[in-house]
N, C-alpha and C positions, 0 to 999 in steps of 0.2 A: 731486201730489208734495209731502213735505214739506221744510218749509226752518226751518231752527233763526233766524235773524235775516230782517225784512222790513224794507227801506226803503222808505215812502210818502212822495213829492215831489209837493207842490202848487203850480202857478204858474196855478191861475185867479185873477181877481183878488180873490175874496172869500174869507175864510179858510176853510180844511179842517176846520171844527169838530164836523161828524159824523167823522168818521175818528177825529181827535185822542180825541175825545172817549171812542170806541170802544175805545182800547187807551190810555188816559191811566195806566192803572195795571199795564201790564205791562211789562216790557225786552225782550220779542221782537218785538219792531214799534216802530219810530223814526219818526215824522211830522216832516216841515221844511214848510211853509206860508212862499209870499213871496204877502205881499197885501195890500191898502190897509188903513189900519186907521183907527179916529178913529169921525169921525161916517157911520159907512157900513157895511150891512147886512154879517153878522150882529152886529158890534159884540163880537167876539172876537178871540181873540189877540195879546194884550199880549205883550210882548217878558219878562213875570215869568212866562206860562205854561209851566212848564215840565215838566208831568207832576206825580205821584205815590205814593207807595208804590214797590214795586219800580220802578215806571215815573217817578221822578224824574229829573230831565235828558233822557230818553228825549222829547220836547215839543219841537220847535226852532219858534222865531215871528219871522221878519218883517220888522214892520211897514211900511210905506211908508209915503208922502203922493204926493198926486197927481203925475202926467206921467211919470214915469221911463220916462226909454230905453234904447235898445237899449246902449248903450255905458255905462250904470250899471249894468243890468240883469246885464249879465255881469258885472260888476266884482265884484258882491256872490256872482251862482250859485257861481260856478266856483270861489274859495275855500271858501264854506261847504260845499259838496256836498264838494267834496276833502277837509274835516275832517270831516265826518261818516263819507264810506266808507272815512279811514283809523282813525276811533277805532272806527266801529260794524261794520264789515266785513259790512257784509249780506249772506246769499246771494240775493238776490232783490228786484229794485226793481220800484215801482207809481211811475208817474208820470203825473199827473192832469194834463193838457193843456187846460185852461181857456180860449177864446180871447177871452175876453170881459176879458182884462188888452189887448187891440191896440189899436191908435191906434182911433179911430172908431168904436169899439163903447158901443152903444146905452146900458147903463147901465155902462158903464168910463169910467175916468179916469187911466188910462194911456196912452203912449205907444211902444207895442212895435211894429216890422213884425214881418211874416210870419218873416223871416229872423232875426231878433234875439228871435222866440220857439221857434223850430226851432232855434237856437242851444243852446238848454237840451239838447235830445231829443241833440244831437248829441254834447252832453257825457257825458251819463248812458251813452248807446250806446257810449262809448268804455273803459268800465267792464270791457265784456267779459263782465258779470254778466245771468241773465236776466230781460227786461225785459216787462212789461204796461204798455200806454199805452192811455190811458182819457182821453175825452173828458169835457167839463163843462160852465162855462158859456157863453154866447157870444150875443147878442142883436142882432148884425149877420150879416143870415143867409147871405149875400153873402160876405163874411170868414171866418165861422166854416169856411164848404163852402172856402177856400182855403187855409187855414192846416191843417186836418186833411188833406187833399189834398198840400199841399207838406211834410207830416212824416212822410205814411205814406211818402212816399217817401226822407225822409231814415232813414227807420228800414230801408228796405228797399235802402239807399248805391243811390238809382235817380235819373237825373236827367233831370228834366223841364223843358219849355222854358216861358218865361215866357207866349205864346203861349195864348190857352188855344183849346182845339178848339169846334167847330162842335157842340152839344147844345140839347136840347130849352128848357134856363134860360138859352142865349145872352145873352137880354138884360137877364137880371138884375145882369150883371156889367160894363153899359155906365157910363160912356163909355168905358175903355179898352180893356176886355175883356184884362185881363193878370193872370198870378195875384198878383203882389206888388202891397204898396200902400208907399206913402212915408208918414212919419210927419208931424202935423200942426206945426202952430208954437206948441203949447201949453205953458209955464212949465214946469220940471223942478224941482217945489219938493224935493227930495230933494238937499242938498246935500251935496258928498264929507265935510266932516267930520259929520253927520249919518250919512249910510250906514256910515263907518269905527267911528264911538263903538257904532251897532248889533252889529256886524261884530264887530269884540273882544267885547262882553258876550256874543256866542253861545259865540266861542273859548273865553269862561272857564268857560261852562256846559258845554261838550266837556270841558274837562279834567277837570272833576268825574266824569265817566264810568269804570266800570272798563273793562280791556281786554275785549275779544272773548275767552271762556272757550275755551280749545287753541288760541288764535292767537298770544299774545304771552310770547316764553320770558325769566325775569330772571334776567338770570349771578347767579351765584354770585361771592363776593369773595371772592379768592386764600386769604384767612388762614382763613375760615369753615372749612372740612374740611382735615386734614392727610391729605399724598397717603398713599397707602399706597404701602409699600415694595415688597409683593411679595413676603414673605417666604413666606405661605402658598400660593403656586402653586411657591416652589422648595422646600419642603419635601417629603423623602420620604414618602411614604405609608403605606412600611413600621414608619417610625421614630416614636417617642410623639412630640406634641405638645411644641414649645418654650415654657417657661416666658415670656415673649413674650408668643405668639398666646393664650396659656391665658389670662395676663392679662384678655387682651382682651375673655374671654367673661361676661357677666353671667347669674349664676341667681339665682336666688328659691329658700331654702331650702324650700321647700311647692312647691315642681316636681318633677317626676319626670322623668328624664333616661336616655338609654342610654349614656352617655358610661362608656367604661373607666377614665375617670382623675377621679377626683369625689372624691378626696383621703381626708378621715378618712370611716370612714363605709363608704366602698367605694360600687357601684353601690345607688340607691335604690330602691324599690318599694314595694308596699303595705301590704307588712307593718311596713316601717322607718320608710316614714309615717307609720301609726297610732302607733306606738309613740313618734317622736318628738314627735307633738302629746300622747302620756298625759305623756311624761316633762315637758313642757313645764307643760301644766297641773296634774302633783301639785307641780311646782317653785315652781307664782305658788302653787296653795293653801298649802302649807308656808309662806311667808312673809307671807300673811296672817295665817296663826294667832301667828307673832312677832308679828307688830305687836296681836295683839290680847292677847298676855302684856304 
């Protein structure tokens, strides 16, 4: 199926710089990437990345610093996401379900649960728009099979018990054996005026956006067009044309017209157009040859 606008949302924690990269120069495809940034692989997505060419502003970046939780986490999504699917109005989102942003995982340095990342999926699902959700990164192997497990089901409004059932990988999920896990005691160096001063610089790269092309209609101001009266629907049909409405009409003397009423002249055609353009052109010759007496 085709879709005239794509929204790709990435919340692994390493930036989306294939994607980005991949539509950096067009406006039918909008990339938002939340991910650590700094000294940490792949060492993209500056909060200045903002696309180019037609795909200028079309870029949305970011950046973090370590630990951020569940309760900054949303603080940041749920605003940006909501400016974006009100300026870009996609028919169609991608969201890259990364789980290697969760507390514990192997090379992350974040601090998300299962539920404060399923929080994202639950936002996007509430769009109402259609959605592909796509796995990423995730290097806690344990985590990764919980977090996709407990979002297929948030995608699919299915609820499952924390409980996890009796299978073959039992015991790879000990000592609790529960699908949620609790976030570690690790520093949340991402502080709110930090995330806010980010937060605005996207806003103001949203505003830069034009509208969604057949989405956003702009009134017209009162004085711009004078109403029309109405004269010409109470006019009889039988009766010539009111000096008025006649006004109203602009020609082009080099037009040809079927109009009855075309004043001196009478109705034009091809023979009184030729002949107006000779009378014309022996009229400039003649006053050439004055000027050149």
């Amino acid at each position: 199926r085709y879709h005239q606008r794509v929204l790709y949302i990435d919340i692994d924690i390493h930036h989306g710089d294939g994607v980005e990269e991949a539509f950096y120069t067009t406006d039918r495809v909008m990339t938002v990437s939340f991910h650590k940034y700094g000294e940490y692989f792949p060492g993209t997505g500056d909060l200045r990345d903002i696309g180019a060419g037609k795909g200028k502003y079309y870029a949305v970046n970011y950046p973090l610093r370590d630990g951020i939780d569940d309760e900054s986490y949303e603080a940041i999504f749920k605003p940006v996401i909501s400016k974006v699917m009100e300026t870009f109005q996609p028919s169609a989102v991608v969201l890259q379900c990364g789980s290697d942003s969760l507390s514990g995982d192997r090379l992350g340095c974040f601090n998300l649960t299962i539920k404060g990342h399923a929080k994202c999926v639950e936002f996007v699902k509430s769009f109402n728009l259609p959605m592909l959700m796509l796995g990423g990164g995730g290097y806690t192997i344990r985590n990764v099979a919980r977090c996709w497990t407990y979002e297929t089901a948030v995608a699919l409004d299915t609820e499952i018990p924390n409980e996890l059932p009796y299978n073959d990988y039992f015991e790879y999920f000990g000592p609790d054996f529960k699908l949620h896990i609790s976030p570690s005691n690790m520093t949340n160096q991402n502080t709110n005026e930090y995330l806010e001063k980010i937060k605005q610089r996207l806003f103001e790269n949203l505003r830069m956006l034009p509208h969604a092309p057949g989405v956003q209609m702009q009134p017209i101001p009162e004085d711009a067009v004078q109403e029309d009266s109405g004269d010409e629907e109470e006019d009889d049909p039988e009766k010539r044309i009111s000096i008025r409405n006649s006004n109203k009409r602009i020609s082009c003397d080099e037009e040809f017209s079927d109009s009855e009423d075309e004043g001196e002249g009478g109705r034009k055609n091809v023979a009184n157009f030729k002949k107006a353009k000779r009378v014309k052109a022996e009229e400039e010759k003649e006053e050439e040859e004055k000027k050149g007496e």
